[in-house]
N, C-alpha and C positions, 0 to 999 in steps of 0.2 A: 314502631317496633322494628328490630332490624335481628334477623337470625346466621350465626357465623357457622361455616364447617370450612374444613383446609382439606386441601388434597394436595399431595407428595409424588412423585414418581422420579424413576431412574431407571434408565436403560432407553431403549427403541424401542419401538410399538409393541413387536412380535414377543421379543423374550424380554422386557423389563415389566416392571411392576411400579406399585402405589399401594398408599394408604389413605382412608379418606376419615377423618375425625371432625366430630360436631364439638361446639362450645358445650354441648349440655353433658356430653362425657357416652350419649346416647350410644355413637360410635367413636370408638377410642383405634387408633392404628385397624380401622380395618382393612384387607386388604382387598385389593383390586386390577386385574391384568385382563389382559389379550384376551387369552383363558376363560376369563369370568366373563368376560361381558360377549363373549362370539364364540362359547363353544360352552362343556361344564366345568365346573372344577367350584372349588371353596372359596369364600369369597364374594364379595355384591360387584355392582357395575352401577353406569350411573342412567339407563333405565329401571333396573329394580329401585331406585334410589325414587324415581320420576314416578313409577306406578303405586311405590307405597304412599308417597307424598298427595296423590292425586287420589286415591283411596281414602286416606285419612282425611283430607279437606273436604270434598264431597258429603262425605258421612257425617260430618259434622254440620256442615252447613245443613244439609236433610232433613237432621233435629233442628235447626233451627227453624227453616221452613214448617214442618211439621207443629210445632208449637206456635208458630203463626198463627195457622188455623184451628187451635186448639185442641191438637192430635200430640198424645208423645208414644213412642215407639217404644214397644217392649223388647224389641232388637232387630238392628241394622247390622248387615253383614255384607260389605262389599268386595268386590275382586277387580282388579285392576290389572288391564295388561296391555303395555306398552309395543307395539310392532314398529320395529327399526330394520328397515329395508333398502338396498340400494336403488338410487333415483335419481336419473340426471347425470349418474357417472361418478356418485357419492352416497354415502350414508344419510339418511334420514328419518325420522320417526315418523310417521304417517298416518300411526290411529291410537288414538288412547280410549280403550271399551272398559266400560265402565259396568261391572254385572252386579246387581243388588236383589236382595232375600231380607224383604225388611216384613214384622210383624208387629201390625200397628192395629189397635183394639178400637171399633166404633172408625174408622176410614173408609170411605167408599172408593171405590177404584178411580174415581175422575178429580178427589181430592186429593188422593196418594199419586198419582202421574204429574196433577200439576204441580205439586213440590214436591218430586223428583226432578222434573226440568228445571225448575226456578232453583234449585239446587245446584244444578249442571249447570247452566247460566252464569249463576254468582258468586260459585266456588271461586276465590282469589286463583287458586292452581289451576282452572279450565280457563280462566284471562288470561295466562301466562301463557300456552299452548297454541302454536298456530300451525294445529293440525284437527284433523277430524275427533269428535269426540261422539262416538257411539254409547246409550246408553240402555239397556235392557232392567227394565225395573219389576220386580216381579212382589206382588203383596198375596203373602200367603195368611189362611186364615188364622 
């Protein structure tokens, strides 16, 4: 399985821009600058890009874990937030925290941590990452 997005740009760092579009139409010209990704403004970058992606895989994977041992979730809700910091005299991302509010019927707490980690483990998008991955998992009743 192989997934396509393009990214565009024109100008220099400070005052040019981009657009970044997926094949699935997901995002179409959205844009993206200086702006977006190191200050506010309208707009994604491509940590918001990183933390949604790494939110969604996670989550998904969770349920799977979760059915594993015969558990399915009546709702997962994850937050993902990507810290991009200078280091070394350059940019880098350095933690990808991973916060969950999952409500899962008949789990005991040592069954719900252990696939949470095996989750954060296996997630294809936490293999990608070679940075720290914090994950707070919290099962409410």
């Amino acid at each position: 399985m192989k997934r396509i997005a393009n990214a565009k740009w024109s100008g220099d760092l400070k005052s040019g821009s981009g657009a970044i579009s997926t094949a699935s139409g997901t995002l179409a010209a959205t844009p993206y600058s200086f702006h977006t990704r190191f200050e506010q403004g309208k707009g994604t970058n491509p940590e918001e890009l990183l933390a949604a992606a790494h939110a969604g895989c996670f989550t998904m994977a969770l349920s799977a874990q979760l059915a594993n041992a015969g558990l399915k979730a009546e709702g997962l809700e994850t937050t993902c937030t990507i810290t991009l910091e200078q280091k070394d005299g350059s940019f880098a991302i350095t933690e990808s925290r991973l916060e969950l509010k999952a409500k899962v019927p008949g789990a005991t707490e040592e069954a719900f941590q252990q696939a949470a980690q095996a989750a954060k483990a296996g997630c294809p998008v936490s293999k990608l990452y070679n940075t720290a991955i914090v994950l707070e998992a919290k099962l409410e009743g």
